[in-house]
mmCIF file of the C-alpha atoms, coordinates in Angstrom:
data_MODEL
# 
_entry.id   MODEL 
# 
loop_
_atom_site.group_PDB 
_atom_site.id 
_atom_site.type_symbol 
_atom_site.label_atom_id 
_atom_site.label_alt_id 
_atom_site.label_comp_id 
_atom_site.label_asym_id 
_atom_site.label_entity_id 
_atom_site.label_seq_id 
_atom_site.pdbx_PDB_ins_code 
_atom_site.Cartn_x 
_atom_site.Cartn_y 
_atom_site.Cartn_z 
_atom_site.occupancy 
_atom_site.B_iso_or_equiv 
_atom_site.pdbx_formal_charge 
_atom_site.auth_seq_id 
_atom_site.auth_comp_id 
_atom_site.auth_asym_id 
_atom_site.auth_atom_id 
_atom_site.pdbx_PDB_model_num 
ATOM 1   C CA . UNK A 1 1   ? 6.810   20.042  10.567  1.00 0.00 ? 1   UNK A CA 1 
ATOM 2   C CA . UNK A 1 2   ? 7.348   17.211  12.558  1.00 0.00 ? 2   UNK A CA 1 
ATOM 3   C CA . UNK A 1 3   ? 9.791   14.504  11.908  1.00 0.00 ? 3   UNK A CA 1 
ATOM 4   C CA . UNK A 1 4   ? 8.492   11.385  10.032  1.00 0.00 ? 4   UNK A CA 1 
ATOM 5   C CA . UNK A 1 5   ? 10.368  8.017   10.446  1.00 0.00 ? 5   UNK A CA 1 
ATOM 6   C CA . UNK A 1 6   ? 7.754   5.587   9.719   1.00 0.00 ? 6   UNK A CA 1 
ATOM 7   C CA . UNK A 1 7   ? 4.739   5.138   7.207   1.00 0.00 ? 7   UNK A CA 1 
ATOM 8   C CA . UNK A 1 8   ? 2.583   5.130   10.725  1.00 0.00 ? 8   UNK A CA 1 
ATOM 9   C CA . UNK A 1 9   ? 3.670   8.454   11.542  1.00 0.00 ? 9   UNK A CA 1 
ATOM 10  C CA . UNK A 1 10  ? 3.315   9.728   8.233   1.00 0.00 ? 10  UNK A CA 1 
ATOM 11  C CA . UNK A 1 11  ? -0.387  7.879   8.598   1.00 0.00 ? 11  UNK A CA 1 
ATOM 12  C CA . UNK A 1 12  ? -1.225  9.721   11.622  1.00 0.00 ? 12  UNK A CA 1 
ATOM 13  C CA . UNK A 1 13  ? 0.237   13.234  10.226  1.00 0.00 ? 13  UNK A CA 1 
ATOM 14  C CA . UNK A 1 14  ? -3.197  15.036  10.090  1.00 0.00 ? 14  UNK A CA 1 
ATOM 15  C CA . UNK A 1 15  ? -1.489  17.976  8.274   1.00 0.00 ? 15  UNK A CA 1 
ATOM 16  C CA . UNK A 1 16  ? 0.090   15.363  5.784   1.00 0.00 ? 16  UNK A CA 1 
ATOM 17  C CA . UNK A 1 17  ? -3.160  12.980  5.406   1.00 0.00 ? 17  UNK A CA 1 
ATOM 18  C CA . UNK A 1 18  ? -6.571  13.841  5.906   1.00 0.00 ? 18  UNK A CA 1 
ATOM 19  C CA . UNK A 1 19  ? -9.316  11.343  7.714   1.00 0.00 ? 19  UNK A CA 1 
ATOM 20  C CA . UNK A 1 20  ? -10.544 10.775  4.563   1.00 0.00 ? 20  UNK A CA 1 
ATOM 21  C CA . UNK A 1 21  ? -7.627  9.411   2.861   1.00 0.00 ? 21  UNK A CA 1 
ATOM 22  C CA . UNK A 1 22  ? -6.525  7.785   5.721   1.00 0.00 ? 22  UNK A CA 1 
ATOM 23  C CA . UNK A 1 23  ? -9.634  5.465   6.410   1.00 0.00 ? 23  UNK A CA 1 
ATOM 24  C CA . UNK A 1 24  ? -9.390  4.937   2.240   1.00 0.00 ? 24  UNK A CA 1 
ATOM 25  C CA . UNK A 1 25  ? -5.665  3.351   3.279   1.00 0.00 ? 25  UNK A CA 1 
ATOM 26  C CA . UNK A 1 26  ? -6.898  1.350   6.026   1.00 0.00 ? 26  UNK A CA 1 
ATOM 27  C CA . UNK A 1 27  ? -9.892  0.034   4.088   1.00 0.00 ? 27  UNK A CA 1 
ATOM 28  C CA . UNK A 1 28  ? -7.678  -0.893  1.139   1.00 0.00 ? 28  UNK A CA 1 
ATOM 29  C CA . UNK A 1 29  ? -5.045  -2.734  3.390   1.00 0.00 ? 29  UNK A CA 1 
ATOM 30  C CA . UNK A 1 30  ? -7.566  -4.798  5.395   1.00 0.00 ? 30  UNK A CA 1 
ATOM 31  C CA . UNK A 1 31  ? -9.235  -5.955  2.171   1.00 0.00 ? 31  UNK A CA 1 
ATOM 32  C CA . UNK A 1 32  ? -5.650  -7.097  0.670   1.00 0.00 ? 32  UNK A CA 1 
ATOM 33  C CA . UNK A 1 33  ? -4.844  -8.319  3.655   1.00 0.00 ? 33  UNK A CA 1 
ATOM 34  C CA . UNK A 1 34  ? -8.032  -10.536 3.983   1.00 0.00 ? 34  UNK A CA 1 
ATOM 35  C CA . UNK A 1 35  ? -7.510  -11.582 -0.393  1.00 0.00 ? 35  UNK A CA 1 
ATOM 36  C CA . UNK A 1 36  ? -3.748  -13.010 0.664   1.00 0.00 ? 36  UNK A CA 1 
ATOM 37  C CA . UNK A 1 37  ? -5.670  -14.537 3.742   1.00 0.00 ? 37  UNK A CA 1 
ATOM 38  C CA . UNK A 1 38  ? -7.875  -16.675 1.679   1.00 0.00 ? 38  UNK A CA 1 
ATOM 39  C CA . UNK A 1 39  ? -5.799  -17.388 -1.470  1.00 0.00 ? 39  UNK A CA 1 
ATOM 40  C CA . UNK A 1 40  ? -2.925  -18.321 1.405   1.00 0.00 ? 40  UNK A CA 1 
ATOM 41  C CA . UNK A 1 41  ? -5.701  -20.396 3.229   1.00 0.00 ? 41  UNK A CA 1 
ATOM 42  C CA . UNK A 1 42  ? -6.804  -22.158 -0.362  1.00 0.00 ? 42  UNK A CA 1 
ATOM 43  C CA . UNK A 1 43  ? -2.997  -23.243 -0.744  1.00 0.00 ? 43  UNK A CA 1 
ATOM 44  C CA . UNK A 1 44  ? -2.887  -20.942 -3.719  1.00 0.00 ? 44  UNK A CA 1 
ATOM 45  C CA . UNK A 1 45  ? -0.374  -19.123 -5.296  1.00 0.00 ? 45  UNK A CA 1 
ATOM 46  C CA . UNK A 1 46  ? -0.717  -15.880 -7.330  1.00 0.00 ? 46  UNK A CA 1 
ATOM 47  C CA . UNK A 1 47  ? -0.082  -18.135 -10.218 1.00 0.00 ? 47  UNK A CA 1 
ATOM 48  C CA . UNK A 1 48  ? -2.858  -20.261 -9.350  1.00 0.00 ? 48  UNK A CA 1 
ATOM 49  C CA . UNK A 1 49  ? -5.683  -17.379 -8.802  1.00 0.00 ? 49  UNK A CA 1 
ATOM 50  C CA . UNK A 1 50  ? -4.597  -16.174 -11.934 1.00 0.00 ? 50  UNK A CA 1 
ATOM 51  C CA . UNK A 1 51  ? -5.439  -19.198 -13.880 1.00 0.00 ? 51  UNK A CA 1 
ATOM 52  C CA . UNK A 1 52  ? -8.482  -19.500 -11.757 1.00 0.00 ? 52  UNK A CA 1 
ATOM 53  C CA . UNK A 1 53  ? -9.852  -15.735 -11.755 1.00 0.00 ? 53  UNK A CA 1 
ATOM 54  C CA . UNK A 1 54  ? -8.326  -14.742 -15.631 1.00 0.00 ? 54  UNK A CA 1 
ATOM 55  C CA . UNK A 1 55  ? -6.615  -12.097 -13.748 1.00 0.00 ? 55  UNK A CA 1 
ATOM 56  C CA . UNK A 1 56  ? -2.636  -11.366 -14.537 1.00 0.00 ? 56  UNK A CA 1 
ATOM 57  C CA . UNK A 1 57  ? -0.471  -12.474 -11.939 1.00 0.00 ? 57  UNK A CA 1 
ATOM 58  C CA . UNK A 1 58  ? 1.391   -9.300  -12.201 1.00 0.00 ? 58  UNK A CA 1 
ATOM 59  C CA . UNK A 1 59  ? -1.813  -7.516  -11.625 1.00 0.00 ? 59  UNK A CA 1 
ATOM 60  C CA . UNK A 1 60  ? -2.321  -9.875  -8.564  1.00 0.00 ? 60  UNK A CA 1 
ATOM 61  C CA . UNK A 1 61  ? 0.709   -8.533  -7.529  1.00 0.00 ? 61  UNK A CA 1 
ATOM 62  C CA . UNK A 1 62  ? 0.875   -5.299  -7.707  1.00 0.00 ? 62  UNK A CA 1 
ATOM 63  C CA . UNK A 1 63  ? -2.365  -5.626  -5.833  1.00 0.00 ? 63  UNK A CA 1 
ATOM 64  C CA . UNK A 1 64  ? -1.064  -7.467  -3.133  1.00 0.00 ? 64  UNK A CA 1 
ATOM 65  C CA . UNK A 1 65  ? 2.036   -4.888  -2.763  1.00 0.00 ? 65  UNK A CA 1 
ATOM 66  C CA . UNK A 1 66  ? -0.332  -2.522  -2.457  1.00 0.00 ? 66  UNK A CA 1 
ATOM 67  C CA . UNK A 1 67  ? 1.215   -1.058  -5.372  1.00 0.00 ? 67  UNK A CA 1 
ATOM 68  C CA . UNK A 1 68  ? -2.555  -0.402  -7.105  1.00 0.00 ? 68  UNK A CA 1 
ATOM 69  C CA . UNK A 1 69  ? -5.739  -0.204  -6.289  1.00 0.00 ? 69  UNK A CA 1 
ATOM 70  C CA . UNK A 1 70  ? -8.167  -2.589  -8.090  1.00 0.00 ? 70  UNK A CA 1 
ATOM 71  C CA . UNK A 1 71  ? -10.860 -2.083  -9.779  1.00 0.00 ? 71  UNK A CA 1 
ATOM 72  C CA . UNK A 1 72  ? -14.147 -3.690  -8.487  1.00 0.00 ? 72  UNK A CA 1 
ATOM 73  C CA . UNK A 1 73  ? -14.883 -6.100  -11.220 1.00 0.00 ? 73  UNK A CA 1 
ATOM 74  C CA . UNK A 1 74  ? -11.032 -7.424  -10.902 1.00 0.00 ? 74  UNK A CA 1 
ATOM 75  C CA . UNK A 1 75  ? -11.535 -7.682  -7.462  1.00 0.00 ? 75  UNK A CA 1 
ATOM 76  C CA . UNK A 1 76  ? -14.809 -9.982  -7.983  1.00 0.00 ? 76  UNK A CA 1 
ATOM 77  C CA . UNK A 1 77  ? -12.685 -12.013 -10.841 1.00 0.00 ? 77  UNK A CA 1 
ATOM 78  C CA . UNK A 1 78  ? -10.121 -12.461 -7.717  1.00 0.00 ? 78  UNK A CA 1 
ATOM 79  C CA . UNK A 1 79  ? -12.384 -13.449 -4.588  1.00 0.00 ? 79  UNK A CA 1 
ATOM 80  C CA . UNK A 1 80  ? -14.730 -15.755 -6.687  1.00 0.00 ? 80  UNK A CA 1 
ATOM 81  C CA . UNK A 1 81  ? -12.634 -18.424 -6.771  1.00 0.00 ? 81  UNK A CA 1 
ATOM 82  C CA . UNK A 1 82  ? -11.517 -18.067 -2.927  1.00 0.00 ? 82  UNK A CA 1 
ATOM 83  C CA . UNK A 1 83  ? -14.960 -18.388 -1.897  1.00 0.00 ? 83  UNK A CA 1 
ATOM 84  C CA . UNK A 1 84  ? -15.644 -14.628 -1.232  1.00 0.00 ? 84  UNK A CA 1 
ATOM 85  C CA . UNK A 1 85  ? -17.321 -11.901 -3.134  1.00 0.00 ? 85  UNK A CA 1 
ATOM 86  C CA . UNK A 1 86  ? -18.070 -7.921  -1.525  1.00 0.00 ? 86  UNK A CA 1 
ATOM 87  C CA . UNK A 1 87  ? -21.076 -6.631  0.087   1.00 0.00 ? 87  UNK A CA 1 
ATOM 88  C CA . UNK A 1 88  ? -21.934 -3.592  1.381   1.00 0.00 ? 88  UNK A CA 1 
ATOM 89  C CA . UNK A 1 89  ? -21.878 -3.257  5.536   1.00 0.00 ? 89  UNK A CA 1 
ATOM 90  C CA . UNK A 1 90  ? -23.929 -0.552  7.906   1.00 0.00 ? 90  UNK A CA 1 
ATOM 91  C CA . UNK A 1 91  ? -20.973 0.707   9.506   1.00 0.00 ? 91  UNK A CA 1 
ATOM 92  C CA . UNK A 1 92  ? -20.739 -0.136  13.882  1.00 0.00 ? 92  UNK A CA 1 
ATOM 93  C CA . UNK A 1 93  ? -20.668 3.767   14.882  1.00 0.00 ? 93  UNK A CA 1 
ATOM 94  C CA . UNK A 1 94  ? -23.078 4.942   17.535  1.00 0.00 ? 94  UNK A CA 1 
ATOM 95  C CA . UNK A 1 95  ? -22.219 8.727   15.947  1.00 0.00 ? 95  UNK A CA 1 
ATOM 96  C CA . UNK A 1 96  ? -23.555 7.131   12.373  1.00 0.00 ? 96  UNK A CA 1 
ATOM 97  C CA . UNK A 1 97  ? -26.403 4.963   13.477  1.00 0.00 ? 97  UNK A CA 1 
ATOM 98  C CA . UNK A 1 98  ? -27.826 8.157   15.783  1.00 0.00 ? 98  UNK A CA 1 
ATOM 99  C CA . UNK A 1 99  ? -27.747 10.376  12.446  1.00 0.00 ? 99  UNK A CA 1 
ATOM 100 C CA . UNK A 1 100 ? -25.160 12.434  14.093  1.00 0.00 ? 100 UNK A CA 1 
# 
């Protein structure tokens, strides 16, 4: 097997993680990455979207250490108050969009 010295490598390892779970990872770190964004942008601390959302700060953190995955309700309690809420995307693939 081949040598693994960073999480990338261990990311691109297609006998260690499949497509699948790595385009799961991806989505889940862009979409934490965009939440500490916009509570960052608002001036907010974790403290402060948990007041505002009725979320546990711990939970907020956890989230944004990508320690777990959250739920989609608690991520609606968490973007409502930055402004933001989920919605569903056609995906940009010419493979997709030609049925292929």
């Amino acid at each position: 097997m081949k040598e693994i010295n960073t999480f990338s490598d261990y990311l691109s390892d297609t006998t260690r993680v499949s497509t699948t779970e790595r385009e799961k990872i991806n989505f889940e770190v862009e979409l934490i990455g965009k939440m500490i964004e916009a509570r960052e942008k608002k001036g907010l601390s974790q403290r402060d979207l948990a007041k505002l959302s009725g979320v546990k700060q711990p939970a907020i953190a956890r989230m944004e250490n990508l320690k777990a995955t959250p739920q989609i309700d608690t991520l609606l309690k968490i973007l409502a108050p930055l402004g933001y809420t989920l919605s569903i995307t056609p995906i940009k693939d010419t493979a997709a969009s030609n049925g292929q």
